[in-house]
C-alpha positions in Angstrom: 98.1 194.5 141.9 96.1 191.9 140.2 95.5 193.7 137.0 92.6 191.2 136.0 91.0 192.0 139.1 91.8 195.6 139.0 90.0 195.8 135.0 86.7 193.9 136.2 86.7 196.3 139.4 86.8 199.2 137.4 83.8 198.0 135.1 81.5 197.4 137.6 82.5 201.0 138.9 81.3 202.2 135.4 78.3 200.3 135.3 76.9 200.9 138.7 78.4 204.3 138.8 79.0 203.1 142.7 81.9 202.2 144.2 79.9 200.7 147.4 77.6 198.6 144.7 80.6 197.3 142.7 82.2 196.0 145.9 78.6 194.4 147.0 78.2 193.2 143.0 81.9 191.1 143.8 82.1 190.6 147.3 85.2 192.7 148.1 85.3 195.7 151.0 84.7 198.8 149.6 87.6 199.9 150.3 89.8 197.1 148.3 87.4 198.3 145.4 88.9 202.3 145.5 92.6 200.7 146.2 92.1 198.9 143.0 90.9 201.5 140.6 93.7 203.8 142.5 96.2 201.1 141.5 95.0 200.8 137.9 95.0 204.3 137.5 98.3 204.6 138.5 99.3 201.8 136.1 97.9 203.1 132.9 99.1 206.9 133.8 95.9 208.4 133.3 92.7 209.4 135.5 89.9 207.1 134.9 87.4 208.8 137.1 86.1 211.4 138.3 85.3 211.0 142.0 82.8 213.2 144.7 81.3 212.9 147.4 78.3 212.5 146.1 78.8 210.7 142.4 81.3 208.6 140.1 82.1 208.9 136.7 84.0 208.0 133.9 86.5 210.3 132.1 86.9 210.2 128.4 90.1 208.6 128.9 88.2 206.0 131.0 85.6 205.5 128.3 87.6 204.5 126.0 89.7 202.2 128.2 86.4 200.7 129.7 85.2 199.8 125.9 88.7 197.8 125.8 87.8 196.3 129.2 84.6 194.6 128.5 86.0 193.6 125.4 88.8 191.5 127.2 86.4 190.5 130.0 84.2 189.0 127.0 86.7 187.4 125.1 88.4 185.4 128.4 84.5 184.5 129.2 84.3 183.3 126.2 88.2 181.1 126.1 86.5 180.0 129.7 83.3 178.6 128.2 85.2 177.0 125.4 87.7 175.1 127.6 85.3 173.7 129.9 83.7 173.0 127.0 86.4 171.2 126.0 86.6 169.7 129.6 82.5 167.9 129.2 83.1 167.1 125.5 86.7 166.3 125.3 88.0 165.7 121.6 91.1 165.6 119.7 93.4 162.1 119.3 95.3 160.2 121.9 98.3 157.7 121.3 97.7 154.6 123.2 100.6 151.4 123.6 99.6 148.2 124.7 100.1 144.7 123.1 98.1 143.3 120.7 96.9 140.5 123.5 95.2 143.2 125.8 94.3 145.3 123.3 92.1 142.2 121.8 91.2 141.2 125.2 91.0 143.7 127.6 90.0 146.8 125.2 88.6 146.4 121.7 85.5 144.1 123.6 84.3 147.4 125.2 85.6 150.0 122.8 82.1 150.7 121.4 81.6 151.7 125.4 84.1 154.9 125.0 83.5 155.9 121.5 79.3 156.3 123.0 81.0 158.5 126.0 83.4 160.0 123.6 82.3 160.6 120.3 84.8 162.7 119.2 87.8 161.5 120.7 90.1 159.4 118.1 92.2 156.3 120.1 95.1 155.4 117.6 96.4 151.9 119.0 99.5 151.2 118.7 100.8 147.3 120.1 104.1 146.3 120.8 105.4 144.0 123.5 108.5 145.6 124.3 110.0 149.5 125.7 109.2 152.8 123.9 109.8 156.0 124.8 106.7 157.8 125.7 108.0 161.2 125.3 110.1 160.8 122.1 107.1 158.7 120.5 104.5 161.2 121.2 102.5 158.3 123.4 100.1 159.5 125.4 99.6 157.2 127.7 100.5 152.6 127.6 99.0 150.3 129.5 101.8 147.2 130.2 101.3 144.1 132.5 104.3 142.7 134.4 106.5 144.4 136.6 107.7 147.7 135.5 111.1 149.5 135.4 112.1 152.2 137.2 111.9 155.6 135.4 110.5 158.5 136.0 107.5 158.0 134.6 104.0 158.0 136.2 102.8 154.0 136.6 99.2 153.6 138.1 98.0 150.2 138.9 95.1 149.6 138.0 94.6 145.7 138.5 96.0 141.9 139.2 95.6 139.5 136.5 95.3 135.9 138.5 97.7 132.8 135.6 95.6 130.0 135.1 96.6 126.7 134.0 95.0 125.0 130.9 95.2 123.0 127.7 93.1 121.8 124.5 90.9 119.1 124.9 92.7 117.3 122.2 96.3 117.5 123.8 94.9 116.9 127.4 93.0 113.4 126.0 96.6 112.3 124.1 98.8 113.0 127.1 96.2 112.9 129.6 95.5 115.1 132.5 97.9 116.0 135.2 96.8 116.1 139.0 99.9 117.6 140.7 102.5 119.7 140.5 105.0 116.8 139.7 102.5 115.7 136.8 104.0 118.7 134.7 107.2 117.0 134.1 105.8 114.4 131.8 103.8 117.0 130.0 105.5 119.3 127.3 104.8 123.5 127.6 104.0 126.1 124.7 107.0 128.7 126.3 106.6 131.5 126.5 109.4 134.6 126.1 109.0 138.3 126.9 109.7 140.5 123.5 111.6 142.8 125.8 114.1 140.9 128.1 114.0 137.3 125.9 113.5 135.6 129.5 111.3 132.5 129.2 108.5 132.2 132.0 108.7 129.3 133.9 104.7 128.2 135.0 104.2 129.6 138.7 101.9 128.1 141.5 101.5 128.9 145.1 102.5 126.2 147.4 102.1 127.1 151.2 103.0 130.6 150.7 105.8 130.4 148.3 105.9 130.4 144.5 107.1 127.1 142.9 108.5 128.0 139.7 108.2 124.9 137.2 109.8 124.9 133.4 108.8 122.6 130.8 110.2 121.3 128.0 108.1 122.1 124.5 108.4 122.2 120.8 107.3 126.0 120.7 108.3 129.5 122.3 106.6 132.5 121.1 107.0 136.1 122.7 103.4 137.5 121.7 100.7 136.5 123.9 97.7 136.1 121.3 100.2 133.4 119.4 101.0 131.6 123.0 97.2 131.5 123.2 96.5 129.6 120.3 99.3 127.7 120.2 97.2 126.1 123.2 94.4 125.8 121.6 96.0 123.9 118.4 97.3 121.4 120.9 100.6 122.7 121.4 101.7 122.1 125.0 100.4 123.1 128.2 100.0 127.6 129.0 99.5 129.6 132.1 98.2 132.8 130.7 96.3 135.3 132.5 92.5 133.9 133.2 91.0 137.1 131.3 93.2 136.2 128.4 91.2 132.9 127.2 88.2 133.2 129.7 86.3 133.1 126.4 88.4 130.2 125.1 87.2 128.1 128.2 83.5 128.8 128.2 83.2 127.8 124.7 85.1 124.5 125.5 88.6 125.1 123.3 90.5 125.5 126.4 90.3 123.1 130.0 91.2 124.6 133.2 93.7 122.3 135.1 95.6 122.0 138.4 92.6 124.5 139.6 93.2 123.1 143.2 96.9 125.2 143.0 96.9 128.7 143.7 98.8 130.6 141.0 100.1 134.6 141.3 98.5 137.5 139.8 100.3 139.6 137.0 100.3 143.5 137.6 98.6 145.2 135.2 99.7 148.9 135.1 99.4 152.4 132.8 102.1 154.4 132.4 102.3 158.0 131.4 104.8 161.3 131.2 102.7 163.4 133.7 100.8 163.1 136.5 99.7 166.8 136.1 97.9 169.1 132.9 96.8 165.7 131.6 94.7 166.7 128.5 90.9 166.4 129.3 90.5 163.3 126.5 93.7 161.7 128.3 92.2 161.9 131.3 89.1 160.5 129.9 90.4 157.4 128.4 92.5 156.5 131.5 89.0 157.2 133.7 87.7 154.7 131.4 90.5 151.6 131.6 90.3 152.0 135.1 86.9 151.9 135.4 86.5 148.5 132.9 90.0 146.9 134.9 87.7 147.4 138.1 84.8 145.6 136.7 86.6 143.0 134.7 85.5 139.4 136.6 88.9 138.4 135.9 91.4 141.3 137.6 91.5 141.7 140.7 92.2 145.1 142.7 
């Protein structure tokens, strides 16, 4: 027996005083409506109404047990409303990892977006390029580019992040401007070195369908991507960051584009979470909403 069923049966007995109306009123055969109230009865060891031919009605015993009834009824109405509630107007906080490079790229540019969708939902950023432990720091959700590691969390992609290849005005008109591939070699490189394996990345181009991995010598390796940014823009050596990264940077003239005629790979760009099921309704939200600006960033790719 479905006892939830079985209660909102019986009060729609009461109130039409029917069983054939109740079972019209919710769409159940009449005679699932009498096996239900049977059941119930049964259940609570006491007779809740008084049957004839003619008429139903409620017993004492019943009267009381029907005031208890609607009370319930009301009160999981009301835990209803307030959860999907909850579900249009999500609110609460939300842990979010990323690196301080995509966080100032990719996400505090279109913050103000969210916060109008989501007023009262909090986003506390926290950047670090390296591992954490989702569960054990209470992270709700990161957003990572690069190739992942196995685990068992959830990863979603959610875009490709095509390298470009550029320098300062200033160091491109002291070492001049290379054409080719080869050029690189007499050109120096700002390195750079991932936080969380201390590999340094070699520049990458596409040359009839394979990748050509080229590494430069240079006076400076960093492993944080807004410092490898503007170590190119002070002149430091040649970078081949993602395009979305200093898209900015080359419109206003700091950075030049070079070797455009090379094709060059795209980076994954990924978020990661503990579960791909019961996410929390402002969870949900927030990852709606990366996705959504990843899609209609000019500079990732699907």
């Amino acid at each position: 027996m479905d006892r939830l069923q079985a209660i909102e049966v019986f009060t729609r007995v009461v109130e039409t005083n029917s069983f054939s109306k109740a079972a019209e009123l919710l769409d159940l055969p009449r005679g699932s409506v009498s096996n239900l109230v049977q059941a119930l009865e049964e259940h609570v060891g006491v007779r809740l109404l008084n049957r004839t031919t003619r008429s139903v009605s409620v017993t004492d015993d019943g009267a009381l047990y029907y005031e208890r009834c609607v009370r319930i009824l009301a009160d999981l109405a009301d835990a209803d409303s307030s959860l999907s509630n909850k579900i249009q107007n999500p609110s609460g906080t939300i842990r979010v990892d990323t690196s301080g490079t995509l966080a100032r790229t990719l996400l505090l540019p279109v913050l103000d977006d969210f916060y109008r969708r989501y007023p009262d939902i909090e986003v506390r950023l926290g950047l670090a390029d390296r591992n954490i432990d989702i569960v054990q720091d209470g992270v709700d959700c990161v957003i990572r580019m690069g190739a992942l590691e196995e685990s068992s969390l959830v990863a979603r992609r959610i875009g490709n992040a095509p390298l470009t290849t550029c320098a300062s005005p200033a160091y491109l008109e002291e070492h001049g401007t290379p054409a080719t591939i080869e050029d690189l070699q007499a050109h120096q490189a700002v390195n750079y070195v991932s936080a969380r394996s201390g590999k340094t990345f070699p520049f990458e181009f596409e040359v009839n369908g394979e990748i050509v991995k080229v590494s430069l010598e240079g006076p400076l390796a960093v492993n944080d991507g807004t410092v490898y940014v503007s170590a190119g823009v002070r002149g430091f050596g040649i970078i081949q960051p993602s395009r979305f990264m200093v898209a900015e940077l080359i419109e206003r003239g700091e950075l030049r584009e070079i070797l455009s005629g090379y094709k060059t790979p795209a980076t994954p760009l990924s978020l990661v979470y503990p579960h791909r099921r019961n996410l929390s309704s402002r969870v949900r939200a927030f990852t709606d909403w990366v996705i959504e600006i990843a899609r209609n960033h000019p500079d990732l790719h699907t």
